[in-house]
C-alpha positions in Angstrom: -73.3 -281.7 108.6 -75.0 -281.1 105.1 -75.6 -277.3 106.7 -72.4 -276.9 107.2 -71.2 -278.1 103.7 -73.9 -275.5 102.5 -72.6 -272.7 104.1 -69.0 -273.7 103.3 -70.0 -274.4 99.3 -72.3 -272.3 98.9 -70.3 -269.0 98.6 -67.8 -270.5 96.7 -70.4 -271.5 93.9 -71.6 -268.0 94.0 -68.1 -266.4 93.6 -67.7 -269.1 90.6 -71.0 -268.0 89.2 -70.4 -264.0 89.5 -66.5 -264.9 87.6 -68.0 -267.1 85.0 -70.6 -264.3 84.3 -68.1 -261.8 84.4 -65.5 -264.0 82.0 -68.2 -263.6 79.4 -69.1 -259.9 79.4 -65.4 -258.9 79.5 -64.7 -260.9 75.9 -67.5 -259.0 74.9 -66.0 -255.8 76.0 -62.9 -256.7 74.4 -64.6 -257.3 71.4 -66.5 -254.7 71.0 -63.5 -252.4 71.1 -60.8 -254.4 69.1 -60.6 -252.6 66.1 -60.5 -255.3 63.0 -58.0 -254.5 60.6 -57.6 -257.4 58.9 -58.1 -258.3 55.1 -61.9 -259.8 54.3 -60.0 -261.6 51.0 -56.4 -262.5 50.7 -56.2 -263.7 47.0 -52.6 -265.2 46.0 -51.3 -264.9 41.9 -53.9 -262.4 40.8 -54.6 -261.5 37.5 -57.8 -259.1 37.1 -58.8 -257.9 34.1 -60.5 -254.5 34.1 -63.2 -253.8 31.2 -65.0 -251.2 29.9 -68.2 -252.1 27.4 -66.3 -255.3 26.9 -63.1 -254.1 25.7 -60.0 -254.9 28.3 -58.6 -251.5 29.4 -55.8 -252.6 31.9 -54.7 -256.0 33.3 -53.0 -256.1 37.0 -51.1 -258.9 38.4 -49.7 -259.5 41.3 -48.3 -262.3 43.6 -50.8 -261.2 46.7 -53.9 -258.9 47.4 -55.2 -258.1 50.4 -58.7 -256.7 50.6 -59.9 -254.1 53.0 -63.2 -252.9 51.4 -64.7 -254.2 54.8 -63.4 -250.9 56.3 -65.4 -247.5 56.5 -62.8 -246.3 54.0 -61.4 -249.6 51.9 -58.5 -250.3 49.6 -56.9 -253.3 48.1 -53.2 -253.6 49.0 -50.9 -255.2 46.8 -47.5 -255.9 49.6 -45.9 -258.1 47.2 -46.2 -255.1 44.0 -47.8 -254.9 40.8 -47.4 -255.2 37.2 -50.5 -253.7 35.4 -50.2 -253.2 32.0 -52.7 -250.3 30.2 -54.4 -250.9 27.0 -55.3 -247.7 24.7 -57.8 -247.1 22.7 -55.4 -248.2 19.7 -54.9 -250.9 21.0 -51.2 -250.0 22.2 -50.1 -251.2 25.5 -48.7 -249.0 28.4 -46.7 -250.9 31.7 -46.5 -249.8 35.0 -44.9 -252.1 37.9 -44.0 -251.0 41.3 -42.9 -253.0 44.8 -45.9 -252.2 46.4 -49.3 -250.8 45.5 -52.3 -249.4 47.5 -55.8 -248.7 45.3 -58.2 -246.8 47.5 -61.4 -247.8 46.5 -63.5 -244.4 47.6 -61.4 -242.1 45.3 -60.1 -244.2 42.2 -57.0 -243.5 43.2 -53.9 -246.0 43.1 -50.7 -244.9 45.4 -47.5 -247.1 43.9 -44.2 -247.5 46.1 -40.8 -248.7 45.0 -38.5 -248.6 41.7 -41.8 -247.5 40.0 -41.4 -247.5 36.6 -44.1 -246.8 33.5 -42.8 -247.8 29.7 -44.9 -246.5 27.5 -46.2 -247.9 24.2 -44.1 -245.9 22.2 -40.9 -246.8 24.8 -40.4 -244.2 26.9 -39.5 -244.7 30.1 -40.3 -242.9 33.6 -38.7 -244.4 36.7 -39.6 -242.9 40.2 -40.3 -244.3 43.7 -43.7 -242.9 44.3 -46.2 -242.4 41.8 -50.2 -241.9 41.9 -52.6 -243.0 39.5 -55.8 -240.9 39.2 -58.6 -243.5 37.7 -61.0 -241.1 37.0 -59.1 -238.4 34.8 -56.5 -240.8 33.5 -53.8 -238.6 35.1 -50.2 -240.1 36.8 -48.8 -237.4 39.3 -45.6 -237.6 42.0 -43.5 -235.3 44.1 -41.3 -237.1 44.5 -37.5 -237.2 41.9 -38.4 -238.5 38.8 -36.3 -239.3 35.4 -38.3 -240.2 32.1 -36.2 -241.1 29.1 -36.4 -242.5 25.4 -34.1 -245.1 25.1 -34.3 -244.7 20.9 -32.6 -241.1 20.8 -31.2 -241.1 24.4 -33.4 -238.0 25.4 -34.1 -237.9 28.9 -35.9 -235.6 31.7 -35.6 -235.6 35.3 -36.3 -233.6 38.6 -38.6 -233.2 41.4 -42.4 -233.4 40.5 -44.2 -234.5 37.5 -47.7 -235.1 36.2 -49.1 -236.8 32.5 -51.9 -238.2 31.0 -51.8 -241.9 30.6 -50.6 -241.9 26.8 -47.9 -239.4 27.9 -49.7 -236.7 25.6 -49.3 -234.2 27.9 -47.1 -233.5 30.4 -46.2 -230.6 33.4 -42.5 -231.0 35.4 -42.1 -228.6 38.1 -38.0 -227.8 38.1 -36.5 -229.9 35.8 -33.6 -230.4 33.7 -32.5 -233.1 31.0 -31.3 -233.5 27.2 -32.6 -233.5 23.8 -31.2 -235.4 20.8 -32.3 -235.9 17.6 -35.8 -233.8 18.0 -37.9 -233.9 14.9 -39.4 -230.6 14.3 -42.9 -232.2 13.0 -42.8 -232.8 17.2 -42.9 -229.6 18.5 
């Protein structure tokens, strides 16, 4: 009797043995090709301060930030948008918000999505809905329509394509058309 209950168990332990083995190295499998795209930080009302020899050069908030930097190629993601506002070396201040921001950590460079819009210290305005920030040379660029404007004198610019400096010092439009009022000579 106990032979017989071998014969009749015995197989069905080593079926159970073989799938519990197998159970394990198929999670593994499975693991092992999951690609993990999900945020290492997820950081809620951010306000970052970036500095340069201890003087503040630009302050971002945002209502969420997700951090990839754990990828081969990482960026912070900002779903929720941004407000960053840039500091000169006056002292002036420069805003930009968008809906949503992307900042690529390998190039410096910051990709912003949605009713962007930059008012600059002296109160010019340029609205758009794509812009990219170049960290390294300080230089805003887009494609995409674009209308910058001074509220003071009503003067205003707009077309496809533009690219400036961060103090709007210089600037290049591609085909573009607008109006000029009240121009001050001492400008040109």
């Amino acid at each position: 009797m106990m032979k017989q209950a071998l014969r009749f168990f015995l197989p069905i332990i080593a079926v159970l043995a073989i799938l519990a083995s197998c159970d394990s190295d198929i999670k593994d499998v499975q693991r092992i090709n999951t690609v993990e795209f999900s945020p290492q930080v997820r950081a809620e009302n951010v306000n970052l301060k970036y500095t340069d020899s201890g003087k503040v050069k630009a302050i971002l908030v945002s209502p969420l930030m997700l951090d990839f930097n754990n990828l081969k190629y990482g960026f912070n993601e900002f779903p929720k948008g941004v407000h960053v506002t840039l500091v000169d070396e006056g002292g002036k201040n420069s805003y930009v918000e968008s809906d949503y921001a992307i900042n690529y950590a390998d190039t410096d460079l910051i990709d912003m999505q949605g009713n962007v819009k930059i008012t600059s210290s002296d109160g010019k305005v340029l609205e758009t809905e794509q812009l990219y920030y170049d960290q390294k040379n300080e230089w805003f660029y887009t494609e995409k329509y674009f209308k910058l404007y001074d509220p003071e004198n009503g003067s205003y610019l707009e077309g496809p394509g533009i690219d400036f400096s961060k103090d709007f010092k210089v600037v290049n439009t591609q085909r573009n058309r607008g109006e000029a009022n009240n121009v001050d000579s001492s400008d040109l």
